[in-house]
VOLO-874437 format. One record per residue (C-alpha): y, z negated, x negated; residue number from 0; residue in three letters. Coordinates in Angstrom, 3 decimals. Layout:
<recs>
REC, Y, Z, X, NUM, ALA
...
</recs>
This chain:
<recs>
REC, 100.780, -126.718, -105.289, 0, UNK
REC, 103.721, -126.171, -102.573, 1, UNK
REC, 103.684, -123.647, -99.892, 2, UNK
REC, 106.371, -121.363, -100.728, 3, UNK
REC, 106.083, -118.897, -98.005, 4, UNK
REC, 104.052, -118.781, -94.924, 5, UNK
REC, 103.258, -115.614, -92.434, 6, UNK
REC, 102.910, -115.974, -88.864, 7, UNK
REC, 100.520, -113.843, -86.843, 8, UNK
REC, 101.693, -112.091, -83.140, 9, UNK
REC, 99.429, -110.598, -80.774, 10, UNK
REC, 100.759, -107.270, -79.694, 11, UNK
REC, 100.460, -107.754, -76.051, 12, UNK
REC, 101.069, -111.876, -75.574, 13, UNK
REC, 104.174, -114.396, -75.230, 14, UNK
REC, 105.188, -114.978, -79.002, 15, UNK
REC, 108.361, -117.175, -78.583, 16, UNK
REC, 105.967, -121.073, -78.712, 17, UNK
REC, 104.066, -119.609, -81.716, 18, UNK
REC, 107.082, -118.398, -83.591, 19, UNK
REC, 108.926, -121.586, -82.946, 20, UNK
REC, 106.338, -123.745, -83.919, 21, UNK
REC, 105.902, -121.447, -87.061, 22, UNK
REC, 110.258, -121.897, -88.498, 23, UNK
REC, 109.500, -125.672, -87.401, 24, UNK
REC, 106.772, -125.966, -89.918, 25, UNK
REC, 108.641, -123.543, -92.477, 26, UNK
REC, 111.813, -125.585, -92.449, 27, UNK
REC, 110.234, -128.860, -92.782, 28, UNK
REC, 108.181, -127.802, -95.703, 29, UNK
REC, 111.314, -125.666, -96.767, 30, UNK
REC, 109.249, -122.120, -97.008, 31, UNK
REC, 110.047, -118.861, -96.179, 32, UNK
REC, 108.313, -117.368, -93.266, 33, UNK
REC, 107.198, -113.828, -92.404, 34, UNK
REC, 106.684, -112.667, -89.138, 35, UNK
REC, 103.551, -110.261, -88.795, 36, UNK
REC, 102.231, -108.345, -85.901, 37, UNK
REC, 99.764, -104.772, -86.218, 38, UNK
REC, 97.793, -102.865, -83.824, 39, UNK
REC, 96.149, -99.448, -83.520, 40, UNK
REC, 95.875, -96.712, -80.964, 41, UNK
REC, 92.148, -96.183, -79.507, 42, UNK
REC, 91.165, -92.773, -79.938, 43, UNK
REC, 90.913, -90.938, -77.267, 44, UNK
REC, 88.182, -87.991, -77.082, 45, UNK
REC, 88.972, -84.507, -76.092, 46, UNK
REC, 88.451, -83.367, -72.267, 47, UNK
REC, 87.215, -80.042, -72.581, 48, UNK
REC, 88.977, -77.782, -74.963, 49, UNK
REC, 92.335, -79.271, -74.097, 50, UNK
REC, 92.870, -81.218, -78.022, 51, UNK
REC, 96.677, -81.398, -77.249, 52, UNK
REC, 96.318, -83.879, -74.276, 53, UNK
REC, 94.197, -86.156, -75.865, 54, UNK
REC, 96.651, -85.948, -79.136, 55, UNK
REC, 99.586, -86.401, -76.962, 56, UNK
REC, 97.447, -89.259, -75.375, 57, UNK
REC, 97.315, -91.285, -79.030, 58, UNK
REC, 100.928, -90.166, -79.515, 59, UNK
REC, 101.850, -92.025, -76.153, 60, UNK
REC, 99.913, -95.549, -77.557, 61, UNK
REC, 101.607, -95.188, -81.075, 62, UNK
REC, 104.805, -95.218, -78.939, 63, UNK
REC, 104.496, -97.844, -76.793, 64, UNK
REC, 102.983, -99.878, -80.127, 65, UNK
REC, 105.748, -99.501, -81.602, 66, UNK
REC, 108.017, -100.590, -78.759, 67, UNK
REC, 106.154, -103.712, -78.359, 68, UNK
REC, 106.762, -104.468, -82.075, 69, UNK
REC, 110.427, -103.972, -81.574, 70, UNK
REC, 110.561, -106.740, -79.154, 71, UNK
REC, 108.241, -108.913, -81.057, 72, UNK
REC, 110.761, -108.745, -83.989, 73, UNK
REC, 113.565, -109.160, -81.583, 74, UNK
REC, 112.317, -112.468, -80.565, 75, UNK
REC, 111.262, -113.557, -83.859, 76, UNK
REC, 114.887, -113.079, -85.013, 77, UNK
REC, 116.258, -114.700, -82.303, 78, UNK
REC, 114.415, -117.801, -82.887, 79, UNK
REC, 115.039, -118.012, -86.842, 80, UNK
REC, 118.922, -117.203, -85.916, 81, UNK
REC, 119.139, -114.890, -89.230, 82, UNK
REC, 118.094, -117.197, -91.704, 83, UNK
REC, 117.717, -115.554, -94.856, 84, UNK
REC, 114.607, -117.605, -95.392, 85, UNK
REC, 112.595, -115.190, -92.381, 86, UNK
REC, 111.600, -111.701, -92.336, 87, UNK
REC, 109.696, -109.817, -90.249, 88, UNK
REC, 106.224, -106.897, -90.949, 89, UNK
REC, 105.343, -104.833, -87.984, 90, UNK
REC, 103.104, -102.520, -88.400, 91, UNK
REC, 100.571, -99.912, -86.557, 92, UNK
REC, 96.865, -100.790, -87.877, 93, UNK
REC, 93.768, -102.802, -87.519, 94, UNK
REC, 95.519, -106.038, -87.056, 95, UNK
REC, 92.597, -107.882, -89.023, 96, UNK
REC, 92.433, -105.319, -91.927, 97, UNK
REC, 96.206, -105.142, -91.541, 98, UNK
REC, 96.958, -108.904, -91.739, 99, UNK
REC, 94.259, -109.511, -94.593, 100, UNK
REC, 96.131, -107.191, -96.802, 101, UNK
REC, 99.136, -108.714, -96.307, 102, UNK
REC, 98.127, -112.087, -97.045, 103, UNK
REC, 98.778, -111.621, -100.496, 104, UNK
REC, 102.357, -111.884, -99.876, 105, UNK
REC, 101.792, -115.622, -98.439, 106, UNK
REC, 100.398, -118.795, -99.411, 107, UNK
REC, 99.448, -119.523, -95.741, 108, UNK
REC, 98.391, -117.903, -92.473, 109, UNK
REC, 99.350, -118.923, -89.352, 110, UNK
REC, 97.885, -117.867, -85.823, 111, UNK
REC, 96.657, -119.014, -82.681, 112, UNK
REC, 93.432, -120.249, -80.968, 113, UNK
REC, 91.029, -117.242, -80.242, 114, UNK
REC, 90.654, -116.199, -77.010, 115, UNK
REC, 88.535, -117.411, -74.321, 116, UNK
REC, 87.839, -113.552, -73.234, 117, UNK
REC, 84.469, -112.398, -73.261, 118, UNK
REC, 85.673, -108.828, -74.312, 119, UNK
REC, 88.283, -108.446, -77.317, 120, UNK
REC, 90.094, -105.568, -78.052, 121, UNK
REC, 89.989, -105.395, -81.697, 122, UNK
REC, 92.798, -102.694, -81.950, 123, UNK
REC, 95.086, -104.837, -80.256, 124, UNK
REC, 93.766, -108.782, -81.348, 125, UNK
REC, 93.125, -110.205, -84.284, 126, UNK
REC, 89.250, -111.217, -85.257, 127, UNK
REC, 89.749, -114.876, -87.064, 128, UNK
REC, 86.040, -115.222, -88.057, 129, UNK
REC, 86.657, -111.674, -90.186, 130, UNK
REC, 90.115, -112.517, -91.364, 131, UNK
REC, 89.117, -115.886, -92.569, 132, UNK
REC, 86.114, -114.274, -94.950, 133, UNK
REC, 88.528, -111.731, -95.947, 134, UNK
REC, 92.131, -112.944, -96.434, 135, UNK
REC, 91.711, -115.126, -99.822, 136, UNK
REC, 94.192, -117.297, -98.300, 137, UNK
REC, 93.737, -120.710, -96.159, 138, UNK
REC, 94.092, -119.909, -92.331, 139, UNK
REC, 95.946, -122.364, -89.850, 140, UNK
REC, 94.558, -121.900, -86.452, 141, UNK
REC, 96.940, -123.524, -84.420, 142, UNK
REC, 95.945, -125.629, -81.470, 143, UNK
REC, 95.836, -124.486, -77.735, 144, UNK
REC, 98.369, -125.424, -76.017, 145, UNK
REC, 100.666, -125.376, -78.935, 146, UNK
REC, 101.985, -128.028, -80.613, 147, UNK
REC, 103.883, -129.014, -83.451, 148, UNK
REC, 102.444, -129.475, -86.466, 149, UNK
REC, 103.005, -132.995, -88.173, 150, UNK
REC, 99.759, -133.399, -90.190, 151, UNK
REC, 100.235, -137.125, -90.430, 152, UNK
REC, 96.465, -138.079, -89.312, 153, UNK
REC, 94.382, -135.590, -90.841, 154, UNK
REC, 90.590, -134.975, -90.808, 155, UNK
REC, 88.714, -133.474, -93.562, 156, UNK
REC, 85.216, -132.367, -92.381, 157, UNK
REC, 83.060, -132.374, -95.805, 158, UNK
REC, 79.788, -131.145, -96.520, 159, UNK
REC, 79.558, -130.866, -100.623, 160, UNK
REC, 80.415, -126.756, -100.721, 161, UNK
REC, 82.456, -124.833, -102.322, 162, UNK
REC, 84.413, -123.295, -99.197, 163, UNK
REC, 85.053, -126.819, -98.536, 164, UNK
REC, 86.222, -127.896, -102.061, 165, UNK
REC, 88.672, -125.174, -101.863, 166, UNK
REC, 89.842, -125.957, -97.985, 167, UNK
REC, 91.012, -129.415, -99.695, 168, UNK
REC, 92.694, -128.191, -102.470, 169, UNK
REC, 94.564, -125.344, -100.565, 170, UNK
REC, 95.628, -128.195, -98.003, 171, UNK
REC, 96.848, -130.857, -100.733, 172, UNK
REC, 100.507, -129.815, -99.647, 173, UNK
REC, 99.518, -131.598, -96.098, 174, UNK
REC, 97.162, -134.372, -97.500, 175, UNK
REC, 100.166, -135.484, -99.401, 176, UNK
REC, 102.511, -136.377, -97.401, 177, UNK
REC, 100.107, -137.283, -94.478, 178, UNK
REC, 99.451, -140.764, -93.361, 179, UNK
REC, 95.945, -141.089, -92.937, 180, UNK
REC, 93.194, -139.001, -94.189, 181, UNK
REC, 90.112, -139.465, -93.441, 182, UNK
REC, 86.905, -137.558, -95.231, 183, UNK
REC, 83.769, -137.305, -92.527, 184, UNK
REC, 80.261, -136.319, -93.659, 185, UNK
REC, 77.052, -136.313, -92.359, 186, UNK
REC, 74.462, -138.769, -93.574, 187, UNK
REC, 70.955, -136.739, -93.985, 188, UNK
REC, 69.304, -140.037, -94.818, 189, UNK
REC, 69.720, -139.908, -98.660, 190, UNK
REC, 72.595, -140.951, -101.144, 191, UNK
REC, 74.323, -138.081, -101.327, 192, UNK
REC, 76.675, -137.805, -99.086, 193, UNK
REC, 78.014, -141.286, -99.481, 194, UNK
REC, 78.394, -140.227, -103.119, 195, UNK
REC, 80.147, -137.553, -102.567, 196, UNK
REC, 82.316, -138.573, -100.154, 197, UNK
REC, 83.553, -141.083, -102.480, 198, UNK
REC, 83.865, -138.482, -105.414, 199, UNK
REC, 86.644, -137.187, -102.974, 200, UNK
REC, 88.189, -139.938, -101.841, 201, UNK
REC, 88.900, -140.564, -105.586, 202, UNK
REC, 90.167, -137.002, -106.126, 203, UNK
REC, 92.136, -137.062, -103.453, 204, UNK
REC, 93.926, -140.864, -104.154, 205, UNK
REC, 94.330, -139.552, -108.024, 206, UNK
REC, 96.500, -136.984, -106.389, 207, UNK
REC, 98.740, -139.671, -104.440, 208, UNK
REC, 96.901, -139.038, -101.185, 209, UNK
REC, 96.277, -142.086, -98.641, 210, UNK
REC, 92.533, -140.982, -97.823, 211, UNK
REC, 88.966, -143.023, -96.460, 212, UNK
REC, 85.735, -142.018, -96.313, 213, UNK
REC, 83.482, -142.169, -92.855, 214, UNK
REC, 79.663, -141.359, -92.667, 215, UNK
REC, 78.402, -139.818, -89.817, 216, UNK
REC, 74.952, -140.242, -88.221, 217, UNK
REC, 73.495, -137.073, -87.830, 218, UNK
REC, 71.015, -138.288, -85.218, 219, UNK
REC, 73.649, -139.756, -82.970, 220, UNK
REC, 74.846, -136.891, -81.741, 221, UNK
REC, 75.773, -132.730, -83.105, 222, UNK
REC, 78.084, -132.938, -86.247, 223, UNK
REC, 80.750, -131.094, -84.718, 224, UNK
REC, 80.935, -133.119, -81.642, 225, UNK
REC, 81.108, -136.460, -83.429, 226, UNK
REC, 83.793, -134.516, -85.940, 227, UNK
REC, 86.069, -133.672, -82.989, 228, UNK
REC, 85.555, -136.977, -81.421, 229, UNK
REC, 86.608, -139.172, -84.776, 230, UNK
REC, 89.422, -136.383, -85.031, 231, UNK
REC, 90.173, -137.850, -81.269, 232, UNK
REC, 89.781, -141.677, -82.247, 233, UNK
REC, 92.269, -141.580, -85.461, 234, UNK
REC, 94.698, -139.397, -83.557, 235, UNK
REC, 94.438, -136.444, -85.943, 236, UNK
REC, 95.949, -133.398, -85.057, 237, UNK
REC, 94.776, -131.642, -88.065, 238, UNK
REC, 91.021, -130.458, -89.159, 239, UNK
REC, 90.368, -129.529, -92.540, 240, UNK
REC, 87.208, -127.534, -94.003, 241, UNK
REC, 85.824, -124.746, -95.190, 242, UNK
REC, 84.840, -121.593, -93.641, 243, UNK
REC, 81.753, -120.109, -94.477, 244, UNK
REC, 78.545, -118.147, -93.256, 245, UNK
REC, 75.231, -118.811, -92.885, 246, UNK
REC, 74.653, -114.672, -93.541, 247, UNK
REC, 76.522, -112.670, -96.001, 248, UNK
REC, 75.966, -109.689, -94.313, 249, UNK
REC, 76.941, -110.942, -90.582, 250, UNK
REC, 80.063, -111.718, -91.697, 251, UNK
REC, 81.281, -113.126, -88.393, 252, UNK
REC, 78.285, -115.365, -88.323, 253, UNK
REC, 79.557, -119.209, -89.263, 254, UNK
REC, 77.999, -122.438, -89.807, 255, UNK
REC, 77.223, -124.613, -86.640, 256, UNK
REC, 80.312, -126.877, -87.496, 257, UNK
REC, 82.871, -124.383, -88.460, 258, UNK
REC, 81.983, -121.617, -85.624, 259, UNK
REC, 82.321, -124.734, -82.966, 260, UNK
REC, 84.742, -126.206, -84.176, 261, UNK
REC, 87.196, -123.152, -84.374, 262, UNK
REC, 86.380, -122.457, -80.740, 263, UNK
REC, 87.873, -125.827, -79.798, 264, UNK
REC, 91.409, -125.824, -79.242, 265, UNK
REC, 92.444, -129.537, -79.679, 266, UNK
REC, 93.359, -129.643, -83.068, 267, UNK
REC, 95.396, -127.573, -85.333, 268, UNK
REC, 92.546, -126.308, -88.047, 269, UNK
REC, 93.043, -125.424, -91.259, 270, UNK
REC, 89.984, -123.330, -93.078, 271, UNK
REC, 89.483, -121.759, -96.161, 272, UNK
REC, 86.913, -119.233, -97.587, 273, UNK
</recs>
C-alpha cells in the first residue's frame, strides 16, 4: 500500500514554516497530496456576577483571535507549497485532538511534532499525541526535535510479538521498501520466542522486497528502550517503527514502558500505530 495523501498537524500558537516544509518535502518525494490541519478551542470563561454578556463577549474575543491565527497558519502553509494543486489546507475551531482524529479519515498518514517538554499543556490549544494515537485509526509520524528531513533509509523496527506492532509494520511498508537498512530489535526474555519471531518478520518483510535483519536484545543489559534508541544511534536510523499501545484500557494515555519513553525522546522521527 502507497501513501496517497498525508495531513500535517500545526499548533495554533507555534512557528509552523520547518514543520510544513519538512511535511511538502516528504509529500513530493513520495508524490502524495498533503493537507494542512490546525484546530483549537476557546476556554470557557465563567460569569462574574450577573454580568453573562462579558464573559460571552470574553469567548467571542478567543474565537476571534483563533481564527486569526488560523489565517496566518494557512497563509504560510500556502506560501511554502507555492499553490500546488496537490496541498490544501483544514482550519478549524475545536479540540485539536478530537478535531484532528476525525479528520484522519481523510489521510493515510499523520504528521506532527515532538510533544512538548512543558509541564502544563493546554489541551484547547495543543494537541495530546498519546490520545490521538489510540484514537486516530491511522499511523502517526512524530517527527523528530529539531526537525529534520525525513529520508527513512536506516530504519528501526522495535518488535515485541503484538498486534499494535504487527500493524505499525504493515502501515510503514511504504518506508521499509524503499529504505536501505532495516533492522527488527526484540528483547530476549530468556526463551525461544523472540528469536522466532523475529525471524517470522524478517521473512515477511524480505517476501515483500524489503532489505531487513534481525537483532536480539539483552534485556538484562540495560532498559529496552534505552538499548532501542542506542542501536537506532549505532545504525544511523532516523526512523523508529512500533506500535502504540496501553498497558490500561481505561487510562488511555497510559503506554507501555518502551513506547511512552520512547515518544518522549526527540532523536528520531517515530512512526506508531494503534
Amino acid at each position: 500500500m502507497a501513501f496517497k495523501t498525508i495531513m500535517v498537524q500545526l499548533d495554533v500558537d507555534a512557528i509552523a514554516a520547518p514543520r510544513i516544509a519538512i511535511a511538502w518535502d516528504l509529500a513530493q518525494r513520495l508524490e502524495t497530496d498533503l493537507i494542512g490541519f490546525c484546530a483549537a478551542e476557546p476556554h470557557f470563561v465563567p460569569p462574574t456576577g450577573t454580568d453573562d454578556q462579558a464573559a460571552t463577549k470574553a469567548l467571542w474575543c478567543q474565537v476571534e483571535e483563533i481564527e486569526g491565527r488560523l489565517d496566518c497558519l494557512r497563509e504560510d502553509f500556502l506560501s511554502i507549497v507555492k499553490g500546488s494543486n496537490r496541498a490544501s489546507w483544514r482550519g478549524e475551531i475545536g479540540n485539536p485532538t478530537r478535531q484532528l482524529a476525525l479528520n484522519a479519515r481523510i489521510a493515510d498518514l499523520i504528521l506532527t511534532g515532538s510533544p512538548t517538554a512543558d509541564l502544563v499543556v493546554d489541551r484547547h490549544r495543543m494537541l495530546d499525541r498519546a490520545s490521538l494515537i489510540l484514537a486516530a485509526g491511522r499511523p502517526i509520524l512524530v517527527a523528530s526535535d529539531p526537525l529534520a528531513p525525513i529520508k527513512a533509509e536506516s530504519i528501526l523496527i522495535a518488535w515485541n510479538d503484538t498486534r499494535e506492532a504487527r500493524r505499525a509494520v504493515v502501515d510503514a511498508m511504504p518506508f521499509l521498501i524503499t529504505a536501505k537498512d532495516v533492522v527488527i530489535a526484540t528483547v530476549d526474555n530468556g526463551n525461544t520466542g523472540p528469536r522466532e519471531n523475529a525471524a517470522d518478520v524478517e521473512l515477511f518483510l524480505t517476501r515483500h522486497g524489503v532489505k531487513a535483519r534481525s537483532e536480539i536484545l539483552d534485556a538484562c543489559r540495560s532498559e529496552p528502550a534505552e538499548i532501542l534508541l542506542q542501536i537506532g544511534q549505532d545504525i544511523t536510523a532516523d526512523l523508529i517503527v512500533l506500535g502504540g499501545y496501553g498497558h490500561s484500557r481505561v487510562l488511555e494515555r497510559t503506554f507501555g514502558g518502551v513506547t511512552r519513553s520512547v515518544l518522549r525522546s526527540g532523536s528520531l522521527h517515530r512512526f506508531i500505530s494503534n
